[in-house]
Biotite code that builds the C-alpha atoms (Angstrom):
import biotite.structure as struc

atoms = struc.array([
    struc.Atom([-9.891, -62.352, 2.211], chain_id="A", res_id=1, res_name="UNK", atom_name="CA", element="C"),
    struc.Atom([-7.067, -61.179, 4.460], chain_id="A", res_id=2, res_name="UNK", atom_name="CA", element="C"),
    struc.Atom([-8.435, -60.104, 8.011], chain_id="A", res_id=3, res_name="UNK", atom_name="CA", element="C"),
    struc.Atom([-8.028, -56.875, 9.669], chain_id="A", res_id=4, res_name="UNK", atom_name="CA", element="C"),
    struc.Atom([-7.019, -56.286, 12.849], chain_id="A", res_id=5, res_name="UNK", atom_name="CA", element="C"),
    struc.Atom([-8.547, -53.533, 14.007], chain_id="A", res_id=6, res_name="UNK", atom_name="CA", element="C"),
    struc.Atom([-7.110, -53.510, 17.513], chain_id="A", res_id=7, res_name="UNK", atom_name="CA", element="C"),
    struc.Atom([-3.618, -53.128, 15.830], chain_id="A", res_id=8, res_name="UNK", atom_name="CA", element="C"),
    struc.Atom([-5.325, -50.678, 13.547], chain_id="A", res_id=9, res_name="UNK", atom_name="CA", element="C"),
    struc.Atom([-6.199, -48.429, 16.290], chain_id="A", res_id=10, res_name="UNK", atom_name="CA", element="C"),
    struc.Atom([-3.328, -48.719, 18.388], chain_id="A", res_id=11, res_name="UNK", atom_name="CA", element="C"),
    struc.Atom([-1.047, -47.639, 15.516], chain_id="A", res_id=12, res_name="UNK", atom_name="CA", element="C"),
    struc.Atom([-3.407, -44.688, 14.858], chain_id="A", res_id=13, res_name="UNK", atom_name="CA", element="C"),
    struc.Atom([-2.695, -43.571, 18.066], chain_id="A", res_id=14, res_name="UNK", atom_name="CA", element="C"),
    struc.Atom([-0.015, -43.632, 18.690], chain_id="A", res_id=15, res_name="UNK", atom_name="CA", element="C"),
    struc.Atom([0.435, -41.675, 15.568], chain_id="A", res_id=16, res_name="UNK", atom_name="CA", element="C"),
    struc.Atom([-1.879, -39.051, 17.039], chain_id="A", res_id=17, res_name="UNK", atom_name="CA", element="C"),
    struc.Atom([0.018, -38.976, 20.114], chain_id="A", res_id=18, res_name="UNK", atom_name="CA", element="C"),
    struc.Atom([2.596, -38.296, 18.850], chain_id="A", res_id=19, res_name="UNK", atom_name="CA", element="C"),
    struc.Atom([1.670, -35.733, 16.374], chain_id="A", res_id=20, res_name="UNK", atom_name="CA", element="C"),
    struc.Atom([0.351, -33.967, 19.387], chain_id="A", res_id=21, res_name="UNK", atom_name="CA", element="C"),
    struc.Atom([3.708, -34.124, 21.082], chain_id="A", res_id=22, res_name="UNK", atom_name="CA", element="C"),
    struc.Atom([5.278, -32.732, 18.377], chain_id="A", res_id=23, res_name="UNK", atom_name="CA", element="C"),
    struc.Atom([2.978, -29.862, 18.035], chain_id="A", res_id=24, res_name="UNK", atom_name="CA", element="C"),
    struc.Atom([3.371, -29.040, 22.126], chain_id="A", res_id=25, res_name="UNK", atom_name="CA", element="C"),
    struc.Atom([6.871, -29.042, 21.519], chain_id="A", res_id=26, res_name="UNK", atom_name="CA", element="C"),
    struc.Atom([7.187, -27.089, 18.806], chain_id="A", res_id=27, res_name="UNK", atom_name="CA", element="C"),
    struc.Atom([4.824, -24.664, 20.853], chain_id="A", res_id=28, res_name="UNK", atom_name="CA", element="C"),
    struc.Atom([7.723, -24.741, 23.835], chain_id="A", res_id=29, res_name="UNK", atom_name="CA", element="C"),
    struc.Atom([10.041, -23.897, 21.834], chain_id="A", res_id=30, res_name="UNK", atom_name="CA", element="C"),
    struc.Atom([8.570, -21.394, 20.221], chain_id="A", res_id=31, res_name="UNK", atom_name="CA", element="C"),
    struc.Atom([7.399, -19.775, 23.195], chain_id="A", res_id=32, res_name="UNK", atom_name="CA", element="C"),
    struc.Atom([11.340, -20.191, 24.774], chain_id="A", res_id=33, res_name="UNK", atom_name="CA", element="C"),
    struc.Atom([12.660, -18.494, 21.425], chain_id="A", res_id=34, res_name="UNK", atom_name="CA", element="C"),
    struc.Atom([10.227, -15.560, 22.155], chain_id="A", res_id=35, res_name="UNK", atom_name="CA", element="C"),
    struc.Atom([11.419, -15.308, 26.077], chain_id="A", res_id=36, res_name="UNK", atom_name="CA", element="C"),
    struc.Atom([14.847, -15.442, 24.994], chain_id="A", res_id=37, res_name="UNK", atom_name="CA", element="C"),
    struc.Atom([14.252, -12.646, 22.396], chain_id="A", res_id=38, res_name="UNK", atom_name="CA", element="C"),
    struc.Atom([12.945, -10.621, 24.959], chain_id="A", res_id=39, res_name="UNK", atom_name="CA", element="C"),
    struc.Atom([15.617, -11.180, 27.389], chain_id="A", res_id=40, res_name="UNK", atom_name="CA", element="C"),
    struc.Atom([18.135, -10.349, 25.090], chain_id="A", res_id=41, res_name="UNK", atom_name="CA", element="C"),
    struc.Atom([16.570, -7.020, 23.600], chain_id="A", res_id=42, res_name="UNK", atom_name="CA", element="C"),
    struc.Atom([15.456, -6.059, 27.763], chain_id="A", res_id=43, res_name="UNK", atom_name="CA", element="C"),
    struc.Atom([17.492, -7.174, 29.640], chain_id="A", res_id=44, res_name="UNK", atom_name="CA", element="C"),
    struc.Atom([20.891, -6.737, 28.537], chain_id="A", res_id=45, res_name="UNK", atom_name="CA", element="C"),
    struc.Atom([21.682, -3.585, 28.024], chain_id="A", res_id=46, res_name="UNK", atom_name="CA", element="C"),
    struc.Atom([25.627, -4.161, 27.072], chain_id="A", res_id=47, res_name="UNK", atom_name="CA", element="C"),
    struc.Atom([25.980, -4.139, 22.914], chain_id="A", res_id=48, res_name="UNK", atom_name="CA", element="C"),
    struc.Atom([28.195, -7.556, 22.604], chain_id="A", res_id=49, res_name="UNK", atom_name="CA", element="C"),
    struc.Atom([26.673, -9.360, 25.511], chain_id="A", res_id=50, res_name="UNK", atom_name="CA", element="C"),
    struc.Atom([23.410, -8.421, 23.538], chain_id="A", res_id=51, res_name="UNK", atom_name="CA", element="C"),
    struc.Atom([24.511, -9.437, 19.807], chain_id="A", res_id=52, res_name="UNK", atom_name="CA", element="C"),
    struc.Atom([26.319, -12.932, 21.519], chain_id="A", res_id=53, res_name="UNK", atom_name="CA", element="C"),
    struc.Atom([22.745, -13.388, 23.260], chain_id="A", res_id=54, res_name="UNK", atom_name="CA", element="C"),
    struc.Atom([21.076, -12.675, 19.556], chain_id="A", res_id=55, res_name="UNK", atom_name="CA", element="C"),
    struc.Atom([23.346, -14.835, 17.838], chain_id="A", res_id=56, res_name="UNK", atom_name="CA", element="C"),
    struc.Atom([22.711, -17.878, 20.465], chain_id="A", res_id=57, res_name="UNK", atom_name="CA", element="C"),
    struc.Atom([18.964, -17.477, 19.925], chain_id="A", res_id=58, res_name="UNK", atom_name="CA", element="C"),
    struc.Atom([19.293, -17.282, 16.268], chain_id="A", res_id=59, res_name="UNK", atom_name="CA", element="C"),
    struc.Atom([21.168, -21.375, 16.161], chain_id="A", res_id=60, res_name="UNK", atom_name="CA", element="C"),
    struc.Atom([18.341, -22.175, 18.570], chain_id="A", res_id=61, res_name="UNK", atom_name="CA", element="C"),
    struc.Atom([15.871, -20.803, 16.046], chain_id="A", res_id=62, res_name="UNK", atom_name="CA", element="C"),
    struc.Atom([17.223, -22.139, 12.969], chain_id="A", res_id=63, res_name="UNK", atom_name="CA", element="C"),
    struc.Atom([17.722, -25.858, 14.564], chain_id="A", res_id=64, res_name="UNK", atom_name="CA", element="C"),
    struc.Atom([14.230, -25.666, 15.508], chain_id="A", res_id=65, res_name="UNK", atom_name="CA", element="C"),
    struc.Atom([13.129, -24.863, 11.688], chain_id="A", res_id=66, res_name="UNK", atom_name="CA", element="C"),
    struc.Atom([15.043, -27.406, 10.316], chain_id="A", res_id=67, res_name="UNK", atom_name="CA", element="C"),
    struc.Atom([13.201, -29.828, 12.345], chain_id="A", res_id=68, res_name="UNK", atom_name="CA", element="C"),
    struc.Atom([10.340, -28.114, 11.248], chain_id="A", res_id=69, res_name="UNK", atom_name="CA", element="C"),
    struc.Atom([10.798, -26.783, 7.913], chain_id="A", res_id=70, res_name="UNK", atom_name="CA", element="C"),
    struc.Atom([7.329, -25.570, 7.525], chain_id="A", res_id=71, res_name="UNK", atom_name="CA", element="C"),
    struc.Atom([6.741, -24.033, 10.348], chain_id="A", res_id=72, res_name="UNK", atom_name="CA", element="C"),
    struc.Atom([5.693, -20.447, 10.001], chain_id="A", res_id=73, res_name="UNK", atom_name="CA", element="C"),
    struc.Atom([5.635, -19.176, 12.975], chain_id="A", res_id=74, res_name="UNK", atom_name="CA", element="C"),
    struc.Atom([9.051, -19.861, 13.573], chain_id="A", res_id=75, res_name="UNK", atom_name="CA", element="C"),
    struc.Atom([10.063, -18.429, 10.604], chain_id="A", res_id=76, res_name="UNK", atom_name="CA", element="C"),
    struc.Atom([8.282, -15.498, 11.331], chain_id="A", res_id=77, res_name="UNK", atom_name="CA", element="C"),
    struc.Atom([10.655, -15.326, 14.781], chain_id="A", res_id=78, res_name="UNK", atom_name="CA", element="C"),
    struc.Atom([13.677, -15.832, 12.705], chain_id="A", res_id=79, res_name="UNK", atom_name="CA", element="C"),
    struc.Atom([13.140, -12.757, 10.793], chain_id="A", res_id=80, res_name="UNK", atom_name="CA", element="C"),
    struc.Atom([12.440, -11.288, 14.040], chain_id="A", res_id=81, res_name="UNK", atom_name="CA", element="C"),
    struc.Atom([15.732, -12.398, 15.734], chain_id="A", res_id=82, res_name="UNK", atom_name="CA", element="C"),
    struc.Atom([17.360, -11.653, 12.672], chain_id="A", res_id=83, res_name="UNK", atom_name="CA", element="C"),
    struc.Atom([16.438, -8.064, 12.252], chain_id="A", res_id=84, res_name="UNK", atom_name="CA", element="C"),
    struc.Atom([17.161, -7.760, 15.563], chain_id="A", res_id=85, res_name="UNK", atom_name="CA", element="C"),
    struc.Atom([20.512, -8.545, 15.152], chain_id="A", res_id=86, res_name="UNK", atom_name="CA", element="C"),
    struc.Atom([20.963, -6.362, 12.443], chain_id="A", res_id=87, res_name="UNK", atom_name="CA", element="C"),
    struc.Atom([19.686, -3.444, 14.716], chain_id="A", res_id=88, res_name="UNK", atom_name="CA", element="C"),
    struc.Atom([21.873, -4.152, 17.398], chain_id="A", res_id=89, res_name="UNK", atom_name="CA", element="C"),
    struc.Atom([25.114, -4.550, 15.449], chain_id="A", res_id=90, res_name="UNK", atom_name="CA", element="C"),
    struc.Atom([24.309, -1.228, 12.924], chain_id="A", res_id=91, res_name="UNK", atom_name="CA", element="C"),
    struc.Atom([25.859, 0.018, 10.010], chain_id="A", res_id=92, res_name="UNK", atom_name="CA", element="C"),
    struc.Atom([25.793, -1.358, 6.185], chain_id="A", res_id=93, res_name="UNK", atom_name="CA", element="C"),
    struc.Atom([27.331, -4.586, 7.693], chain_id="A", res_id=94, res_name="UNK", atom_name="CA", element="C"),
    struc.Atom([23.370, -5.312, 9.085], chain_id="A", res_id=95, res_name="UNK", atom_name="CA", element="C"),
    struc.Atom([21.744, -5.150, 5.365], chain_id="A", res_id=96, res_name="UNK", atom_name="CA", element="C"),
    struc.Atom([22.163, -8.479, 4.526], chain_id="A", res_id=97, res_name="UNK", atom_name="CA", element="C"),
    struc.Atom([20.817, -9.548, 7.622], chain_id="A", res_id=98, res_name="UNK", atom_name="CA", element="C"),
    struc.Atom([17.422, -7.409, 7.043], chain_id="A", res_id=99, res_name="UNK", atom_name="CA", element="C"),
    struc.Atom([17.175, -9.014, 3.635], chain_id="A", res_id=100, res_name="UNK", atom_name="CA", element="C"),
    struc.Atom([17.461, -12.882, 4.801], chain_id="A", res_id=101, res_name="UNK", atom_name="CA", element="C"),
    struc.Atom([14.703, -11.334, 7.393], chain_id="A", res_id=102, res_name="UNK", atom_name="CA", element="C"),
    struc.Atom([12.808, -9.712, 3.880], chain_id="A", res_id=103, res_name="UNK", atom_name="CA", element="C"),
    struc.Atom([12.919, -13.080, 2.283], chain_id="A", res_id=104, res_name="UNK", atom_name="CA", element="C"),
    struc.Atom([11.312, -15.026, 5.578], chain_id="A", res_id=105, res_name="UNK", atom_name="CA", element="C"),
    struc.Atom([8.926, -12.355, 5.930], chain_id="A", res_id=106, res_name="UNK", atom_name="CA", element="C"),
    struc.Atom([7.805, -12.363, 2.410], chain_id="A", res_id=107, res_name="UNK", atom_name="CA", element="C"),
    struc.Atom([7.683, -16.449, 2.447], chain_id="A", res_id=108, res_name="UNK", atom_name="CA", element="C"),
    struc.Atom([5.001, -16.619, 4.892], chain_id="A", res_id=109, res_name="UNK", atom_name="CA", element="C"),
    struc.Atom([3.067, -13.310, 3.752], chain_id="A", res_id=110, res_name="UNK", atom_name="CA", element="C"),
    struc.Atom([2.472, -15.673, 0.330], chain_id="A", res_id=111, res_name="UNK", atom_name="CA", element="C"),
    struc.Atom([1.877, -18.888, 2.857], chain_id="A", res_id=112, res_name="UNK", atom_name="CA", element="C"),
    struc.Atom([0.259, -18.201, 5.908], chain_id="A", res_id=113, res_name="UNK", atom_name="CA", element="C"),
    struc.Atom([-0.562, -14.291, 5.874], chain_id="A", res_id=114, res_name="UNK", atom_name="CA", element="C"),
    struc.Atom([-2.301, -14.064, 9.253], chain_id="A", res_id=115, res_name="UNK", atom_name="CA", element="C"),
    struc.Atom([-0.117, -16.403, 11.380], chain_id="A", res_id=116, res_name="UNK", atom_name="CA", element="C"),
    struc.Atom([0.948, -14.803, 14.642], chain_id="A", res_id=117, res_name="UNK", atom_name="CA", element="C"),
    struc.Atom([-1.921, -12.251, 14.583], chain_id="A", res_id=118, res_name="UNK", atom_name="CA", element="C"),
    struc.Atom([-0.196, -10.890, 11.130], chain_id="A", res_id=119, res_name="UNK", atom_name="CA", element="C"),
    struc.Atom([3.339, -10.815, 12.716], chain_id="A", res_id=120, res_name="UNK", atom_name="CA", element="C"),
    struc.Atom([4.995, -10.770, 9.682], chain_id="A", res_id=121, res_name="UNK", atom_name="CA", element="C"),
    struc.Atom([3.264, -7.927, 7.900], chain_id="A", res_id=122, res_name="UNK", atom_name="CA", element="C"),
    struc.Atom([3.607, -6.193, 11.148], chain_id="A", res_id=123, res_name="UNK", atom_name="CA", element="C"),
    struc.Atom([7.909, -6.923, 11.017], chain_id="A", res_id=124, res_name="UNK", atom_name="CA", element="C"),
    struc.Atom([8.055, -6.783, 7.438], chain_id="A", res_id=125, res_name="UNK", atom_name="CA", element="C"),
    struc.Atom([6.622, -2.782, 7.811], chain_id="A", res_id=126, res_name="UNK", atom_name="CA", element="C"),
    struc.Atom([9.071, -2.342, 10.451], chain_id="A", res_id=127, res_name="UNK", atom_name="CA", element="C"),
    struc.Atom([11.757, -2.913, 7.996], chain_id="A", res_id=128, res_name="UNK", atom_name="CA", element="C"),
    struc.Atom([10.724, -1.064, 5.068], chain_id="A", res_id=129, res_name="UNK", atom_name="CA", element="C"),
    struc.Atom([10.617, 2.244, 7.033], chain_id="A", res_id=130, res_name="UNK", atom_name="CA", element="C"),
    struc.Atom([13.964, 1.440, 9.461], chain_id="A", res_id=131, res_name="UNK", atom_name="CA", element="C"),
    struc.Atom([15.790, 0.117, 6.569], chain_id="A", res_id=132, res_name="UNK", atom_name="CA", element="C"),
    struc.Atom([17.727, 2.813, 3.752], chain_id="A", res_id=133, res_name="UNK", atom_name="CA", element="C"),
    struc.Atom([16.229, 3.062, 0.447], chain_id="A", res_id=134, res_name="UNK", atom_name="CA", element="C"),
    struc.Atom([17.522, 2.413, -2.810], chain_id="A", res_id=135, res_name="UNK", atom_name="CA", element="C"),
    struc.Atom([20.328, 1.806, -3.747], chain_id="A", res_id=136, res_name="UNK", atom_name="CA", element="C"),
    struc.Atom([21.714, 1.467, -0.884], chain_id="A", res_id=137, res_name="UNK", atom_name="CA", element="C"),
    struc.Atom([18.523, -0.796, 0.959], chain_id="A", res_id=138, res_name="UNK", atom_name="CA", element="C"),
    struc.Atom([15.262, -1.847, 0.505], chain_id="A", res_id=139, res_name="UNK", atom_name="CA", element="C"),
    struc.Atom([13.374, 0.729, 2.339], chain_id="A", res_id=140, res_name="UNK", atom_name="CA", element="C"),
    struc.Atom([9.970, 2.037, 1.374], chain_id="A", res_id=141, res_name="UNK", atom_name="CA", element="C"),
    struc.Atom([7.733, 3.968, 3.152], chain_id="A", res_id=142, res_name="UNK", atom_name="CA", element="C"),
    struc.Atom([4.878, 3.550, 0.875], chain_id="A", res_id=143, res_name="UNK", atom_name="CA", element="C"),
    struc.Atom([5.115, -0.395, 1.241], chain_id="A", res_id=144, res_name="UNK", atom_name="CA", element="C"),
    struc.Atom([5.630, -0.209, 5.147], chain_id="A", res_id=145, res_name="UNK", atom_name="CA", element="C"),
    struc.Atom([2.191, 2.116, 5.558], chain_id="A", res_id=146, res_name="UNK", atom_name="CA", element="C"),
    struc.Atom([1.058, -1.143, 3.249], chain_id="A", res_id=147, res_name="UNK", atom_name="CA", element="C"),
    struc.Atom([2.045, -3.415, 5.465], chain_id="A", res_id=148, res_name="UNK", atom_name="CA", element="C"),
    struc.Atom([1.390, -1.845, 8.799], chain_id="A", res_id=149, res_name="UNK", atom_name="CA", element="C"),
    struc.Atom([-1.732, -1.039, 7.989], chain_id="A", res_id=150, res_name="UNK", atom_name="CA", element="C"),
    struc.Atom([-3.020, -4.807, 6.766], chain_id="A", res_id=151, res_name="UNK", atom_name="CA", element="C"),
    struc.Atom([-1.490, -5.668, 10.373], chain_id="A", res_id=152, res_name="UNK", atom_name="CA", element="C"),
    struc.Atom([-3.631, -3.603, 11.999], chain_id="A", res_id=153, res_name="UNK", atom_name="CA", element="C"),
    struc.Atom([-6.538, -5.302, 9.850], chain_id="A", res_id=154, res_name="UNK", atom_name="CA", element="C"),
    struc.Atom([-5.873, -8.772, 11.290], chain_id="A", res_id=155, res_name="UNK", atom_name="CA", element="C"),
    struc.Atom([-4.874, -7.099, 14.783], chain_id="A", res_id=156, res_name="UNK", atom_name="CA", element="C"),
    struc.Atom([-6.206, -4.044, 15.461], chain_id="A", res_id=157, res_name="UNK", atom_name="CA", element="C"),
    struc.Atom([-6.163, -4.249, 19.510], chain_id="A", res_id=158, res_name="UNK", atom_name="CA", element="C"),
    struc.Atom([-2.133, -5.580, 19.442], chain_id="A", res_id=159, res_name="UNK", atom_name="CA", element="C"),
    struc.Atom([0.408, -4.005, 21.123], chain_id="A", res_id=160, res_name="UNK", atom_name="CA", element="C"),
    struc.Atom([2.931, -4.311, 18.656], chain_id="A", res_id=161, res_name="UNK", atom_name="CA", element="C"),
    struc.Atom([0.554, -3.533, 15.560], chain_id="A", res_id=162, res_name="UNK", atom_name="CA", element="C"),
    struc.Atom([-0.294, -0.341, 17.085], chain_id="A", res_id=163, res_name="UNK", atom_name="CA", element="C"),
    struc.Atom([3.274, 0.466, 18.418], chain_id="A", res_id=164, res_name="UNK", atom_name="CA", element="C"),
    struc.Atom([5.016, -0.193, 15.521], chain_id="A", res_id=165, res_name="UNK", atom_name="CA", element="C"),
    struc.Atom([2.577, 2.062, 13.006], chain_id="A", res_id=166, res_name="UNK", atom_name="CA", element="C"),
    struc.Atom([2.893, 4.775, 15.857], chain_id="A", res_id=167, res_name="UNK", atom_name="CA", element="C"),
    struc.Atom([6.706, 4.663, 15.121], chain_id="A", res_id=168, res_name="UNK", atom_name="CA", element="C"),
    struc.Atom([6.411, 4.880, 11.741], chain_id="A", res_id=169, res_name="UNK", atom_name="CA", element="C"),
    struc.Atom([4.517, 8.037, 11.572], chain_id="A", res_id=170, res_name="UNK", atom_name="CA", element="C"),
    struc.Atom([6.165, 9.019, 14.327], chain_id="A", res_id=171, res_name="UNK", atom_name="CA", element="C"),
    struc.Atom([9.026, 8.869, 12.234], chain_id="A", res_id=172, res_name="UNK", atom_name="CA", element="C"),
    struc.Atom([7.064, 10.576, 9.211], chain_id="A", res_id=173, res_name="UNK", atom_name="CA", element="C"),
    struc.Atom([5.985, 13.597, 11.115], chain_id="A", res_id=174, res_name="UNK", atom_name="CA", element="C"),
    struc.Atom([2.754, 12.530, 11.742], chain_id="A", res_id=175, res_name="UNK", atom_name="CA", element="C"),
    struc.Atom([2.821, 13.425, 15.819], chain_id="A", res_id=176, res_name="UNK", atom_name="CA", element="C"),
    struc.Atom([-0.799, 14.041, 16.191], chain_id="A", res_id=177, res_name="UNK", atom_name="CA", element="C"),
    struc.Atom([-1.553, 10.907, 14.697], chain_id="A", res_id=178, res_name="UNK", atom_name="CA", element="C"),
    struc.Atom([1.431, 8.692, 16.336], chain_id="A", res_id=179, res_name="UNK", atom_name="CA", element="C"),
    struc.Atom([0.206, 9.477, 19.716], chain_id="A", res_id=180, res_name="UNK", atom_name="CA", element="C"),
    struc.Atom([-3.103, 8.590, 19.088], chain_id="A", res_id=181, res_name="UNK", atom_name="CA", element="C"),
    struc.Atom([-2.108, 4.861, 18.196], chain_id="A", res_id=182, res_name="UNK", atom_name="CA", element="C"),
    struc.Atom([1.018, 4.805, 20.935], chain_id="A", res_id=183, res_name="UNK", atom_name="CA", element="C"),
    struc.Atom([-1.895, 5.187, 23.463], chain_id="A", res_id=184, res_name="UNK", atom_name="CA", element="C"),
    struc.Atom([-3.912, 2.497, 21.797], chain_id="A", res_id=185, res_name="UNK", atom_name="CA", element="C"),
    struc.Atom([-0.534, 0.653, 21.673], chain_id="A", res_id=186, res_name="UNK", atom_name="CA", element="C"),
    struc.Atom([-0.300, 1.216, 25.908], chain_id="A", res_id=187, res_name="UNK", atom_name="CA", element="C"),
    struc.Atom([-3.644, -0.256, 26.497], chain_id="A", res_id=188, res_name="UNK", atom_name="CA", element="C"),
    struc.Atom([-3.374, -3.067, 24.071], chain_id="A", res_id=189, res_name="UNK", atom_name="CA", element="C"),
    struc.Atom([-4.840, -6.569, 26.358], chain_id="A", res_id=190, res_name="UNK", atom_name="CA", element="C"),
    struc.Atom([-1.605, -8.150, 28.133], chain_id="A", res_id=191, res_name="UNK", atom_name="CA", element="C"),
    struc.Atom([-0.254, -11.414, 26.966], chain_id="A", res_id=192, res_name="UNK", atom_name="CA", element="C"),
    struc.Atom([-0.284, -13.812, 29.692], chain_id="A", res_id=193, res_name="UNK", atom_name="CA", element="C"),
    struc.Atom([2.942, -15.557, 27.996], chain_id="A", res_id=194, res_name="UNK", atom_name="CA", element="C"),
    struc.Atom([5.028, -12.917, 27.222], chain_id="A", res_id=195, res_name="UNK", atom_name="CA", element="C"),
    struc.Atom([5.062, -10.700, 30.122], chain_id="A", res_id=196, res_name="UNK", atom_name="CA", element="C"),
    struc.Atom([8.717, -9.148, 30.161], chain_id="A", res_id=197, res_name="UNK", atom_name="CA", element="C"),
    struc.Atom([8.411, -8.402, 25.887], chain_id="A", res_id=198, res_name="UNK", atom_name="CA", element="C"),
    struc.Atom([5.204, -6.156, 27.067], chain_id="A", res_id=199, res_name="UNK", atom_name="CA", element="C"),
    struc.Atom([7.102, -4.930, 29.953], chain_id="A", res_id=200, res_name="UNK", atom_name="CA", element="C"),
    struc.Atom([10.007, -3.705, 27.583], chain_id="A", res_id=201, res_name="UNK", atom_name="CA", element="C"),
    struc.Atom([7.565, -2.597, 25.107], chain_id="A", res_id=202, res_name="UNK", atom_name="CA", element="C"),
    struc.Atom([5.317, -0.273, 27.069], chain_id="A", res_id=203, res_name="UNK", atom_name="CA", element="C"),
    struc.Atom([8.479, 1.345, 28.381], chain_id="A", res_id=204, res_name="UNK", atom_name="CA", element="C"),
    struc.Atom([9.377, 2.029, 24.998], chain_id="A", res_id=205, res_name="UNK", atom_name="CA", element="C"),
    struc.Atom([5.741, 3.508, 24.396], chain_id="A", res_id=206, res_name="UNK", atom_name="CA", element="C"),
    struc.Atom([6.182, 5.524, 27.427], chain_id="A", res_id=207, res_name="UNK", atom_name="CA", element="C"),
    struc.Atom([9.475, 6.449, 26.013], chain_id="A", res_id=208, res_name="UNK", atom_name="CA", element="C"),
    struc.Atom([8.162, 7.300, 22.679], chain_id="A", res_id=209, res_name="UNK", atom_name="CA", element="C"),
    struc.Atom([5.141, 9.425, 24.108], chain_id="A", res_id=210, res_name="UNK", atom_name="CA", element="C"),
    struc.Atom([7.840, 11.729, 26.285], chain_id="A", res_id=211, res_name="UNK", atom_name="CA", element="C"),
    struc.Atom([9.716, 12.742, 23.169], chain_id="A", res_id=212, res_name="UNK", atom_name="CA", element="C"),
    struc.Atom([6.021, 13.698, 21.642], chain_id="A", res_id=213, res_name="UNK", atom_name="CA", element="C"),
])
């Protein structure tokens, strides 16, 4: 009977842990850097090409990172994010296709991974449905973005961007009464000790918001 070495045995196992581990932190970094990018691009720079050309940049940074980790929902879930982005800062029919590669990544990790991110993507994947034109010329829906908000609110109902982004929507549908009520919720949603600036930018757009109420 062959022997086992289980010295070798452990030593191999890890420094396969190890380095599973080091993978995971650094997929964590770089998720983390693609999200303080983001928010310096939408913040910060105000100028519409310096913006897009900050967007864009972000975007090859994204998508390298996702092909190293092709499973990886949570960057996926930023991709769409970046990439709706980008469609919002460049405008016009020209942004649709962007919107739907965001649709697609959005609707991939619904089916996967529904909750990831606090329920980021049924939170972005409402933001589209009521920003975006109907048919035929988009894919816009307000019946399915009241859907989605409204399951992100389920799986985050204290979030910043759960609340703000439902406030927009009824906002947007009339519904002022009801939009303040969850922009306010929106302003005292818990701070994220990692993403200061994107709550920074955010609450100004609440406060925004709340003015033309």
């Amino acid at each position: 009977m062959k022997k086992i070495n289980f010295t070798s045995s452990l030593a191999a196992f890890l420094l396969l842990l190890n380095s599973n581990v080091t993978l995971a932190k650094n997929a964590a970094e770089t998720l983390l850097d693609i999200q303080h990018e983001w928010a310096n691009c939408q913040y910060n720079i105000t100028d519409e090409e310096n913006k897009i050309s900050c967007l864009k940049e972000n975007i090859i940074i994204n998508k390298n990172a996702l092909l190293a980790s092709p499973s990886n929902n949570e960057l996926k879930v930023w991709l769409a994010i970046n990439t709706s982005t980008l469609a919002g800062a460049k405008g016009g029919l020209g942004a649709l296709s962007l919107v739907k590669e965001a649709k697609v990544l959005l609707d991939e990790v619904i089916i996967t991974d529904p909750t990831i991110l606090d329920g980021s993507a049924f939170t972005s994947l409402g933001s589209l449905y009521y920003q975006v034109p109907g048919w035929p010329i988009g894919f816009g829906d307000d019946d399915k973005a009241e859907e989605m908000l409204k399951k992100a609110l389920e799986i985050n109902p204290n979030g910043i961007d759960s609340n703000y982004f439902y406030a927009d929507f009824l906002k947007e549908n009339g519904e002022s009464k009801k939009a303040i009520q969850y922009f306010k919720k929106a302003q005292n949603a818990p701070a994220r000790a990692n993403r200061p600036l994107a709550d920074k930018g955010r609450l100004n757009e609440i406060s925004s918001k709340l003015q033309e109420l």
